[in-house]
C-alpha positions as a Python dict, from the first residue, in 0.01 Angstrom:
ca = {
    (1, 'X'): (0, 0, 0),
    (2, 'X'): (-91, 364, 165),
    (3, 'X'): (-63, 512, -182),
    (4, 'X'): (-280, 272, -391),
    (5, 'X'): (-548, 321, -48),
    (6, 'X'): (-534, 678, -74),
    (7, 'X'): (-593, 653, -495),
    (8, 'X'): (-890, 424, -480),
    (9, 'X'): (-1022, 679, -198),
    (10, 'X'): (-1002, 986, -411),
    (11, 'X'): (-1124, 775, -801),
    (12, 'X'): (-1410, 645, -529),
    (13, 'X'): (-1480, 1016, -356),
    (14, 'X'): (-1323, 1283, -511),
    (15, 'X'): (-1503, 1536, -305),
    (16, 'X'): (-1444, 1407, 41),
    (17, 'X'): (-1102, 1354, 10),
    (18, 'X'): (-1067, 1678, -113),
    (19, 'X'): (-1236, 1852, 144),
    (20, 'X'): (-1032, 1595, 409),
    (21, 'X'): (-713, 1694, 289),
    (22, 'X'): (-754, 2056, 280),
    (23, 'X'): (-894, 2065, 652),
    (24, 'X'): (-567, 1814, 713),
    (25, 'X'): (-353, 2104, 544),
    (26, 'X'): (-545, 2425, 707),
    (27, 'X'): (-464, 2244, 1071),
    (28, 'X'): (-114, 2193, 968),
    (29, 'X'): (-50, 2594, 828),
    (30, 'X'): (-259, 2718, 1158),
    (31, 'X'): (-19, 2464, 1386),
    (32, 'X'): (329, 2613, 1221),
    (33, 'X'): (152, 2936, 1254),
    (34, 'X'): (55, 2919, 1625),
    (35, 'X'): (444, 2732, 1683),
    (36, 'X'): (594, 3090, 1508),
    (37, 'X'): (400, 3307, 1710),
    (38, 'X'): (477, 3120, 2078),
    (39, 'X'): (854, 3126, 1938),
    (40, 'X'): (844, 3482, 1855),
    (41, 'X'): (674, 3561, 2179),
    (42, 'X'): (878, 3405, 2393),
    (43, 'X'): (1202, 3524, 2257),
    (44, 'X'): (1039, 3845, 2300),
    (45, 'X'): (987, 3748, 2667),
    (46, 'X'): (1372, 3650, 2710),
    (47, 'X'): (1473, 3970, 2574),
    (48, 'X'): (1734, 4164, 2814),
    (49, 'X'): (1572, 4516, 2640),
    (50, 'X'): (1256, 4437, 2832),
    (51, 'X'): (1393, 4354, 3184),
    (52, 'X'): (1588, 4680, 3200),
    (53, 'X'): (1866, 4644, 2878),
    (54, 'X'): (2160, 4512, 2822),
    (55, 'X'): (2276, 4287, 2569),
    (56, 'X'): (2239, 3942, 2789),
    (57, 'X'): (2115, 3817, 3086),
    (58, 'X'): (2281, 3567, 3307),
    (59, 'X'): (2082, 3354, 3568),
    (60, 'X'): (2191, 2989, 3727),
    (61, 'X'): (2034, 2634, 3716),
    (62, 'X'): (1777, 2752, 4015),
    (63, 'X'): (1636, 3074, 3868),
    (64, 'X'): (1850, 3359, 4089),
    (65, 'X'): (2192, 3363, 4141),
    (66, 'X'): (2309, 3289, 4514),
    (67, 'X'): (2591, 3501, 4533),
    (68, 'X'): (2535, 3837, 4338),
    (69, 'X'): (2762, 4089, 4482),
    (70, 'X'): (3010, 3831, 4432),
    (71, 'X'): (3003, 3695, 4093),
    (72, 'X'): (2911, 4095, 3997),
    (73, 'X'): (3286, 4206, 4150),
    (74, 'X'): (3479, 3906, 4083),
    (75, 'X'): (3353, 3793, 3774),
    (76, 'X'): (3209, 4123, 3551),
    (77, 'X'): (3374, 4381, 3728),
    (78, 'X'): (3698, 4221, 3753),
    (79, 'X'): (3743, 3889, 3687),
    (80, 'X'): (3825, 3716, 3362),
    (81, 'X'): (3525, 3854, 3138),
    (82, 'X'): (3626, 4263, 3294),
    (83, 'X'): (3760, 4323, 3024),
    (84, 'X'): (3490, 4252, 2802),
    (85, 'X'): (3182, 4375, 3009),
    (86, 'X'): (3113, 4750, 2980),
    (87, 'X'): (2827, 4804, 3211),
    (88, 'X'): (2668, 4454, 3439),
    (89, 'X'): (2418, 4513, 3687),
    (90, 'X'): (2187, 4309, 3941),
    (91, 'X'): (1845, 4267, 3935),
    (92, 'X'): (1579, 4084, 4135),
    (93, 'X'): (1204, 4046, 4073),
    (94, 'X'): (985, 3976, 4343),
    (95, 'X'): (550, 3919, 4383),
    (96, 'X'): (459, 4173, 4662),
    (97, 'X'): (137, 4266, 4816),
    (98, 'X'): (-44, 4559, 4894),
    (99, 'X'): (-284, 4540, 5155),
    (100, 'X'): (-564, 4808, 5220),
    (101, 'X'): (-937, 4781, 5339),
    (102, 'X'): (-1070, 4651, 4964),
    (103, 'X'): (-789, 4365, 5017),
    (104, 'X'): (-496, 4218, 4901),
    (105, 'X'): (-346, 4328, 4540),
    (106, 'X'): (-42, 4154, 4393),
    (107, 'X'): (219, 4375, 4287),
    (108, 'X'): (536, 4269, 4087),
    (109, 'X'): (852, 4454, 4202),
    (110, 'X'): (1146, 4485, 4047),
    (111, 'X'): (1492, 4634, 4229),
    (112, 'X'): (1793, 4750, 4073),
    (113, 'X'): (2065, 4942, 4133),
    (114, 'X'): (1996, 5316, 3921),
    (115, 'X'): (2322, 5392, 3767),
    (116, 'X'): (2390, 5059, 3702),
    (117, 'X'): (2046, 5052, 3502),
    (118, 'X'): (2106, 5329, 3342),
    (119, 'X'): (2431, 5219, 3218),
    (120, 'X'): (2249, 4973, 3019),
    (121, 'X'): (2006, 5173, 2906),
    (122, 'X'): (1689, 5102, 3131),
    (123, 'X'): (1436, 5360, 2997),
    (124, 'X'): (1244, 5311, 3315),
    (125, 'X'): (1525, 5469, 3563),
    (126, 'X'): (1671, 5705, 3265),
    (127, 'X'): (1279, 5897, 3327),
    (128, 'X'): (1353, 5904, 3708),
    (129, 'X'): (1581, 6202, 3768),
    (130, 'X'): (1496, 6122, 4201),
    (131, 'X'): (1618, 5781, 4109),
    (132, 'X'): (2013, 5792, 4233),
    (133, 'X'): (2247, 5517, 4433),
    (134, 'X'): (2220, 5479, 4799),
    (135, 'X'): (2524, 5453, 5035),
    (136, 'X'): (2451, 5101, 5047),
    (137, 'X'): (2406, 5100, 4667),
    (138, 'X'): (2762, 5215, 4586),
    (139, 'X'): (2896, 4966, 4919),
    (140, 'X'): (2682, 4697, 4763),
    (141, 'X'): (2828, 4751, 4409),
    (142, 'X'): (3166, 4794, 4416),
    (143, 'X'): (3274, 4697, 4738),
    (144, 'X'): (3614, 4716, 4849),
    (145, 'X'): (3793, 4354, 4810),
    (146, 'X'): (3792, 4313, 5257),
    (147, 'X'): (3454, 4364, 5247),
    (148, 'X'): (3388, 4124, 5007),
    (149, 'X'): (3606, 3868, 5191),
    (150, 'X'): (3427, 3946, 5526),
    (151, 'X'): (3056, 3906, 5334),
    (152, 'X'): (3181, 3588, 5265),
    (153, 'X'): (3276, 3471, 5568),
    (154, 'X'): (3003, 3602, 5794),
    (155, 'X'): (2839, 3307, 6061),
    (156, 'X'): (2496, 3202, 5987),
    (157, 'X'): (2216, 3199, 6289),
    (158, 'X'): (2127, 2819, 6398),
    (159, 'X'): (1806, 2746, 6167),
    (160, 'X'): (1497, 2689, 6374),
    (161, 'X'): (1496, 2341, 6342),
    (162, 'X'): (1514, 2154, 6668),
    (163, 'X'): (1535, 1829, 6581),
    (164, 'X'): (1873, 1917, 6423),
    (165, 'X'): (1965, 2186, 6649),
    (166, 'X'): (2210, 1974, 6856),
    (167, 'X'): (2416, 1902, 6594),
    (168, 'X'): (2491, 2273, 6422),
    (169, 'X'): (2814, 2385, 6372),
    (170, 'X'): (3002, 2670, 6176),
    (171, 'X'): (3366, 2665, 6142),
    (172, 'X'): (3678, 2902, 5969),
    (173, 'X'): (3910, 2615, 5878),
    (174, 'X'): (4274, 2744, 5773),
    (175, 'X'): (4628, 2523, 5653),
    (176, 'X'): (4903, 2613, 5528),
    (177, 'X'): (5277, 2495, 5461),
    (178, 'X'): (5613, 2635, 5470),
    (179, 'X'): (5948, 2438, 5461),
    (180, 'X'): (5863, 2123, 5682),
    (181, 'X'): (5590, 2209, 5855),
    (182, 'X'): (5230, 2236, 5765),
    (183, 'X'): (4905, 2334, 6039),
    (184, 'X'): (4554, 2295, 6063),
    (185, 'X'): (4371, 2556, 6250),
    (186, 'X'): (4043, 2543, 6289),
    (187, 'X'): (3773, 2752, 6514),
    (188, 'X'): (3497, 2572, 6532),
    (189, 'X'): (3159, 2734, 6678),
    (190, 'X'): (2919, 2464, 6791),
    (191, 'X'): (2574, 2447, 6933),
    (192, 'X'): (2395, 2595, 7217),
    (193, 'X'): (2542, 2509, 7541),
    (194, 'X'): (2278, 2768, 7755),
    (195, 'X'): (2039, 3033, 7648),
    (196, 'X'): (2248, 3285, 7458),
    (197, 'X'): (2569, 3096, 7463),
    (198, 'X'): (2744, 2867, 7212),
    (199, 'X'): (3068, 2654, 7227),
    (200, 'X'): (3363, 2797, 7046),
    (201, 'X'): (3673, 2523, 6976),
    (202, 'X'): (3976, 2602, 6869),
    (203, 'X'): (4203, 2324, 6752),
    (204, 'X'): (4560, 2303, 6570),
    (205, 'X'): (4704, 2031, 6415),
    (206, 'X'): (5086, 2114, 6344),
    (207, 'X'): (5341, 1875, 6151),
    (208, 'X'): (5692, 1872, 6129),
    (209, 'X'): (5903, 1621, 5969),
    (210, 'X'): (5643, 1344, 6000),
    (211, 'X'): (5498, 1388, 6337),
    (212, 'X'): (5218, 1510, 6390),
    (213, 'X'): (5095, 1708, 6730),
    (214, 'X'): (4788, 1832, 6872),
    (215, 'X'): (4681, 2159, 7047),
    (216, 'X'): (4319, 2243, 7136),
    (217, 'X'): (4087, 2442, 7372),
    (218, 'X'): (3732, 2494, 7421),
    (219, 'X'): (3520, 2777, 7517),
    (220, 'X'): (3181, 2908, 7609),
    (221, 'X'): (3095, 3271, 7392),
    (222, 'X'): (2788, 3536, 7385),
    (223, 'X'): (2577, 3438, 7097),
    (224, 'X'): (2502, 3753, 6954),
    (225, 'X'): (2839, 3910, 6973),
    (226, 'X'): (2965, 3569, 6789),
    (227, 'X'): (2741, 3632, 6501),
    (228, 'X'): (2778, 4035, 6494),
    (229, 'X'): (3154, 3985, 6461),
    (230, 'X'): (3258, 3715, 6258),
    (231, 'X'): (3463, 3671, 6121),
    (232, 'X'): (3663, 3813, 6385),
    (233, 'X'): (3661, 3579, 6665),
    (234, 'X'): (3774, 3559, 7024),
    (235, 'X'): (3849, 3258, 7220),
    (236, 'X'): (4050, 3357, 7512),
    (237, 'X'): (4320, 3454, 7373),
    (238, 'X'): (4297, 3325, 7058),
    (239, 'X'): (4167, 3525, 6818),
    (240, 'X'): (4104, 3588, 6458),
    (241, 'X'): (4073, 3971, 6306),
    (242, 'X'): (4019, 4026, 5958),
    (243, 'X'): (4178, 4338, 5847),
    (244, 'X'): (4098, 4411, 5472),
    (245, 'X'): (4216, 4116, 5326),
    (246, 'X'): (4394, 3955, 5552),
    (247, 'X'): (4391, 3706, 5848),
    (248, 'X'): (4556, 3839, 6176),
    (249, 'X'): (4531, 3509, 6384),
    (250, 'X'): (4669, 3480, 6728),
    (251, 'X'): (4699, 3132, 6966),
    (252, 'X'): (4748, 2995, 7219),
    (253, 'X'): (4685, 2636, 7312),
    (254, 'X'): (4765, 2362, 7549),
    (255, 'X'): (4897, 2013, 7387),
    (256, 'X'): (4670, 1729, 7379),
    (257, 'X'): (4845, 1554, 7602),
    (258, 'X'): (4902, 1773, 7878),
    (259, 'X'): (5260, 1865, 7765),
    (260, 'X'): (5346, 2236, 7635),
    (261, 'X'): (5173, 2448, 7474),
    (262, 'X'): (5129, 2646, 7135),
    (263, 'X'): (5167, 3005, 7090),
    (264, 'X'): (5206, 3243, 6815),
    (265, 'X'): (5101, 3485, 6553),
    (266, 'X'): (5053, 3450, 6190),
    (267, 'X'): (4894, 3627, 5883),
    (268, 'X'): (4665, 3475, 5575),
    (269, 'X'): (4713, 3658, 5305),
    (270, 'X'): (4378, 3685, 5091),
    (271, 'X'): (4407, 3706, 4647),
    (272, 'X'): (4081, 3912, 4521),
    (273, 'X'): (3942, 3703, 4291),
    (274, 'X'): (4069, 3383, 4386),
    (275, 'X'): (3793, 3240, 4588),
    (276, 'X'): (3447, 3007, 4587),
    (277, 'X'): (3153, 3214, 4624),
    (278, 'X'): (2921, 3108, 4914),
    (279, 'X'): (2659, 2792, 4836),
    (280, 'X'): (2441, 2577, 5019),
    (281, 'X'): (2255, 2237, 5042),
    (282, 'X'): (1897, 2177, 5126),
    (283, 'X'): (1690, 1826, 5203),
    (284, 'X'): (1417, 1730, 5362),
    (285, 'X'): (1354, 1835, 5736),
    (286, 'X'): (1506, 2174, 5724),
    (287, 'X'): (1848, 1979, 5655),
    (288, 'X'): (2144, 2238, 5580),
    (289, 'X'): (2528, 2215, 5486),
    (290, 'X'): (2697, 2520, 5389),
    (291, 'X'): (3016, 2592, 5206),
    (292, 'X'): (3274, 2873, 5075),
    (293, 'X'): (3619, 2930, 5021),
    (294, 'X'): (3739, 3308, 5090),
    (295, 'X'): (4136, 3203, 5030),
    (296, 'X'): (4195, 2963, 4773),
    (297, 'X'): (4521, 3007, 4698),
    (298, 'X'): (4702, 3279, 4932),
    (299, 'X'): (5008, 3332, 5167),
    (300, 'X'): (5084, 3325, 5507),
    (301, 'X'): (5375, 3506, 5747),
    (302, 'X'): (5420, 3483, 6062),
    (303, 'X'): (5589, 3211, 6373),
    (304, 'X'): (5446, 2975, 6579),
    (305, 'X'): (5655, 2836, 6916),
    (306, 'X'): (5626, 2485, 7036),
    (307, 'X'): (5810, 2443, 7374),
    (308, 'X'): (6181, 2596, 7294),
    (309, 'X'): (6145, 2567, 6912),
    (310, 'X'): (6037, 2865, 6674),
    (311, 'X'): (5880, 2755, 6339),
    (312, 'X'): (5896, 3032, 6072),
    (313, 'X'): (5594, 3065, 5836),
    (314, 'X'): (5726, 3378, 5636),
    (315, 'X'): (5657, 3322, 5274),
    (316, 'X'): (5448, 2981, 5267),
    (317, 'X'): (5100, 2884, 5101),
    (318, 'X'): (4814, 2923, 5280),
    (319, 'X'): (4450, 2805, 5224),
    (320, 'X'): (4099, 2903, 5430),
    (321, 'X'): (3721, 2778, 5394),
    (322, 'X'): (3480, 2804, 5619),
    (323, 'X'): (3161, 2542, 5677),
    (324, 'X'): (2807, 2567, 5837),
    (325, 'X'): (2535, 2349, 5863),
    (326, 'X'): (2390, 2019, 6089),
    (327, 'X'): (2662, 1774, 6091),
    (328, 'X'): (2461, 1490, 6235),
    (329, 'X'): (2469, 1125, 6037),
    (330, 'X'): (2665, 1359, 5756),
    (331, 'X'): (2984, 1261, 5585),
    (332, 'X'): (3230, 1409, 5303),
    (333, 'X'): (3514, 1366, 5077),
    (334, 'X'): (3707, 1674, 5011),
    (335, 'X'): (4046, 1782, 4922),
    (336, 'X'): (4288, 2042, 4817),
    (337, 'X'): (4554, 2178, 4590),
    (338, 'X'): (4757, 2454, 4521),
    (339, 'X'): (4989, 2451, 4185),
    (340, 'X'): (5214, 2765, 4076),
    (341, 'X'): (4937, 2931, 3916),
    (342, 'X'): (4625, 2769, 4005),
    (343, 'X'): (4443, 2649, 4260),
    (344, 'X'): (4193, 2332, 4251),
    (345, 'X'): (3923, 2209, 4499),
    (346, 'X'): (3692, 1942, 4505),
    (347, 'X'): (3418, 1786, 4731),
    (348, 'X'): (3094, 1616, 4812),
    (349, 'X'): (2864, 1581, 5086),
    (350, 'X'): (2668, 1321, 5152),
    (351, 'X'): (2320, 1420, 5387),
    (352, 'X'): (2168, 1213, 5645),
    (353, 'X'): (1956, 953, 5519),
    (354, 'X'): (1677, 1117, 5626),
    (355, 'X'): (1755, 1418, 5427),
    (356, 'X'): (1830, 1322, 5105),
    (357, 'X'): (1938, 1055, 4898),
    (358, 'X'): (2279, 984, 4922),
    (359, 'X'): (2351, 801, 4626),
    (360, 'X'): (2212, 1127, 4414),
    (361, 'X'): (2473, 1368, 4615),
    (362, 'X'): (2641, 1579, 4360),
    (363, 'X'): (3024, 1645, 4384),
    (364, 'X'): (3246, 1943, 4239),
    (365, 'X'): (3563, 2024, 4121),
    (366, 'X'): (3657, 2414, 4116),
    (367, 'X'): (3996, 2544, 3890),
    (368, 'X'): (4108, 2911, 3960),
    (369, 'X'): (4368, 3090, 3838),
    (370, 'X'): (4532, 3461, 3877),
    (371, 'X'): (4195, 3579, 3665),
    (372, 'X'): (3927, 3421, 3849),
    (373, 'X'): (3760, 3054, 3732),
    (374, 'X'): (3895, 2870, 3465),
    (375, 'X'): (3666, 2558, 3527),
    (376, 'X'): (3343, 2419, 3690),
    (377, 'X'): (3235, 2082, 3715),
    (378, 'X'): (2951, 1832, 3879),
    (379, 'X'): (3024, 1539, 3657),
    (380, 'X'): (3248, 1467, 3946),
    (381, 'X'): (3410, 1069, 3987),
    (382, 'X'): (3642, 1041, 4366),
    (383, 'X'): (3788, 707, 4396),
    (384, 'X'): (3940, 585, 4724),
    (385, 'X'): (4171, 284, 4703),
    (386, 'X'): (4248, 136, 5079),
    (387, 'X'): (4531, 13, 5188),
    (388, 'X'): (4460, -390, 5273),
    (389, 'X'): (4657, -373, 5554),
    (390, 'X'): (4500, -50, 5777),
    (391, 'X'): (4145, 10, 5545),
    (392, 'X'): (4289, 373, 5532),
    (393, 'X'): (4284, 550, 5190),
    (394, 'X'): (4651, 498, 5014),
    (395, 'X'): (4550, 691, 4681),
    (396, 'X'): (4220, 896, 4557),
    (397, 'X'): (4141, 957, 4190),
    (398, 'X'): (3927, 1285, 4095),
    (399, 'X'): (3810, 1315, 3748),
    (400, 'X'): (3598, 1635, 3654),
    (401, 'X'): (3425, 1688, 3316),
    (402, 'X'): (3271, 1984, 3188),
    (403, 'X'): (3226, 2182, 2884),
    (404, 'X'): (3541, 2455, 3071),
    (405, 'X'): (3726, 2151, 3203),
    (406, 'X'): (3856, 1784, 3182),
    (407, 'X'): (4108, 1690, 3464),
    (408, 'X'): (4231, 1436, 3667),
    (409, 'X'): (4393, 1473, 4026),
    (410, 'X'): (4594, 1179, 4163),
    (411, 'X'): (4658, 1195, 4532),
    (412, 'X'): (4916, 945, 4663),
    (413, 'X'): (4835, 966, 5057),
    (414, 'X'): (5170, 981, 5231),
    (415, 'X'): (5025, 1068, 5575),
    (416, 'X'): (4670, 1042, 5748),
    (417, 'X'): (4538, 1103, 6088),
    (418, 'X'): (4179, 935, 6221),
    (419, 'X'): (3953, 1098, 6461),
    (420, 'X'): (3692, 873, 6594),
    (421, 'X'): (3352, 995, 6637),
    (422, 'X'): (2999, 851, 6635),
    (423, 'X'): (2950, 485, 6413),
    (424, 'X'): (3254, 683, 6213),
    (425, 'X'): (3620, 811, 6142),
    (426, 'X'): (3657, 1130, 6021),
    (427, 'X'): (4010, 1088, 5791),
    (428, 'X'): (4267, 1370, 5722),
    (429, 'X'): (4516, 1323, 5426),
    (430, 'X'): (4832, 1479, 5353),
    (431, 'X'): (5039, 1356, 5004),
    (432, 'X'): (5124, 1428, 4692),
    (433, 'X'): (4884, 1527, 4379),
    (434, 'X'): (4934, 1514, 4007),
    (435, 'X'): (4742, 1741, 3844),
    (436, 'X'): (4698, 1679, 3441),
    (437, 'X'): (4422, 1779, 3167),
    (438, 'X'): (4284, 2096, 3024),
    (439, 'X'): (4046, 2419, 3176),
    (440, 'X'): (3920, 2680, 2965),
    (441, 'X'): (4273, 2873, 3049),
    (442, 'X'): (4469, 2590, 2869),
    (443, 'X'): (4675, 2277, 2952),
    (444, 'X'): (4713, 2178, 3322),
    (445, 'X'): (5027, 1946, 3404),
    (446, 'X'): (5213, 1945, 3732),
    (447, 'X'): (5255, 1824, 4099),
    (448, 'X'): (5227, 2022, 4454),
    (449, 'X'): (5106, 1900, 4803),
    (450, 'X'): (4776, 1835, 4869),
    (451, 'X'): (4525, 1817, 5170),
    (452, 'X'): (4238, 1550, 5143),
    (453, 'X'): (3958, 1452, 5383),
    (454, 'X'): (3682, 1151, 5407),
    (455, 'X'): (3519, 878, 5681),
    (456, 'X'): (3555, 523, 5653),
    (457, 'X'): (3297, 350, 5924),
    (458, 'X'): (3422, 148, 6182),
}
């Protein structure tokens, strides 16, 4: 029918049509043309040769990366790409202002670190001769693996929100296992109790062959000398030290219920490389949850004495992460484990209601190995079944997907423990996992212990 319109239209005006379908055509060629050029251009745009060389550039979902000196020493430097990287370096481009009598001028900046640049062949610092590292430059670039570790796991200052401000805490959470008893030591800074002082709590949670006992203290600290020094902490005497790349930690603690205490020393053994870089949350009213893992898969020495008995911790896994943020109306599901050669975490937070929605949280699922990450995902499902006959969890079901990954972890809870708190309980898991499915490393099929966390309201 269009065909035998368009016919009739040209036998009737053979003129018009002509002229109409050449200005049909000319809009099409000058439409394909413009299309070529914006192509062109913005490939030219993209190009690493005109931010400062190189052969790619590598940016995350939200424009700059979060954790640079990280992912530059753990990932380029060292990690599992090393190898295949001959020169990485950062950069950051920022809209500055200078301000004089005629004004204010807008001014973009770009920083860099010179030898790095020139390494990939930035013309711009190659013309520079005046243009060499900084003390801080070399410290910032290749840092030695403790300093890393203690970047990491520096405290934050309490936001200047005050409608949250009752509710911030920051805490260095450490477990670990060895023969038949596992811990859970945690120092836990909270919020203001006067002008210039904080709360700092420091509780243990130690099993042995089932049971389960309790050890905890509290304590006022100086503000400022809590945030200049941690991650070395002091709580009376218990105290933290981090010494290169490992965890001297010291306690001692009165039971829970008023009988015996706790006391020992022990040592968390840090792997470069095998670790979360830091990351962080943010809704609506200055809302903020924090999270990173500085030991994902290490060891621990060291002996802890309960009453007359000596428990020996020489030789047995360890794990530390450390948390930050306002707590209030928040809840989580999170859990742990640690294979013979790799390590997997997952998690997800859910905000206050009235800082985000909850049903749009995203969750994760982290797999490392000796080389670094061999898997990312936020296509995250965690399944809780409950037991009918407590409402406690009896088995959670993790399934990650991701172009680097596809796994499943199976957690059959053999042990929890319920702390009450406000309209909730606050769950911790101990059991058995079965890890099966593929990362970008391969195959994954086998079982270890795992640690696992969540609320269930009351």
């Amino acid at each position: 029918m269009i065909l035998r319109f368009a016919l009739r239209s040209l036998l009737a005006h053979p003129v018009r049509t002509a002229v109409l379908a050449g200005g049909f055509g000319l809009g099409v060629a000058v439409m394909a043309a413009l299309l070529g050029v914006g192509s062109a251009i913005l490939e030219q745009a993209r190009a690493p040769a005109l931010v400062g060389g190189g052969d790619v550039i590598v940016g995350s979902a939200t424009g700059s990366i979060p954790s640079p000196r990280v992912v530059l020493s753990t990932v380029f430097d060292s990690g599992a790409l090393g190898a295949r990287v001959a020169a990485a370096a950062p950069r950051s481009r920022r809209m500055l202002y200078l301000v004089d009598d005629r004004g204010a001028t807008p001014i973009r900046a770009t920083g860099g670190i010179p030898t790095r640049d020139r390494m990939l062949g930035d013309r711009e610092t190659r013309q520079v001769d005046s243009w060499t590292d900084t003390p801080s430059d070399r410290a910032w670039a290749s840092p030695a693996p403790g300093d890393l570790v203690r970047t990491m796991d520096a405290f934050h200052p309490i936001p200047d929100v005050p409608a949250r401000a009752a509710s911030w805490a920051e805490w260095l959470y450490f477990n670990g296992r060895a023969g038949g008893a596992r811990f859970y030591l945690a120092f836990m800074a909270g919020p203001r109790v006067s002008p210039g002082r904080r709360s700092l709590a420091v509780s243990l949670q130690l099993e042995r062959d089932g049971r389960m006992t309790r050890f905890a203290d509290t304590f006022d600290v100086d503000e400022h000398a809590l945030l200049a020094a941690a991650p070395d902490l002091t709580a009376g005497t218990n105290t933290v030290r981090l010494t290169g790349t490992e965890y001297h930690i010291a306690i001692d603690l009165p039971s829970r219920s008023g009988r015996g205490r706790a006391t020992g020393e022990m040592v968390v053994h840090a792997t470069p490389g095998r670790s979360l870089p830091p990351f962080e949350m943010r809704g609506a009213g200055g809302w903020i949850s924090g999270y990173v893992v500085p030991v994902m898969a290490g060891n621990v020495d060291g002996k802890l004495r309960v009453g007359g008995e000596t428990i020996d911790l020489t030789g047995g896994a360890a794990y530390h992460d450390h948390n930050w943020g306002f707590w209030e109306g928040v809840s989580w599901q999170w859990g742990q484990v640690q294979g013979p050669r790799q390590s997997f975490v997952y998690g997800r937070v859910f905000p206050p209601a009235d800082a985000g929605d909850t049903a749009r949280a995203p969750g994760f699922l982290l797999a490392l190995g000796a080389d670094g990450v061999q898997g990312y995902a936020t296509d995250v499902t965690i399944d809780e079944t409950n037991d009918p006959a407590t409402g406690r969890p009896r088995r959670i079901v993790v399934r990650g997907r991701s172009d680097s990954l596809a796994l499943t972890l199976d957690v059959a809870v053999a042990q929890t423990e319920v702390t009450p708190m406000r309209g909730m309980d606050f769950v911790q898991m101990r059991g058995s996992c079965d890890v099966t499915g593929r990362t970008a490393a391969g195959d994954v099929r086998f079982s270890a212990p795992a640690s696992a966390e969540t609320f269930r309201g009351k």
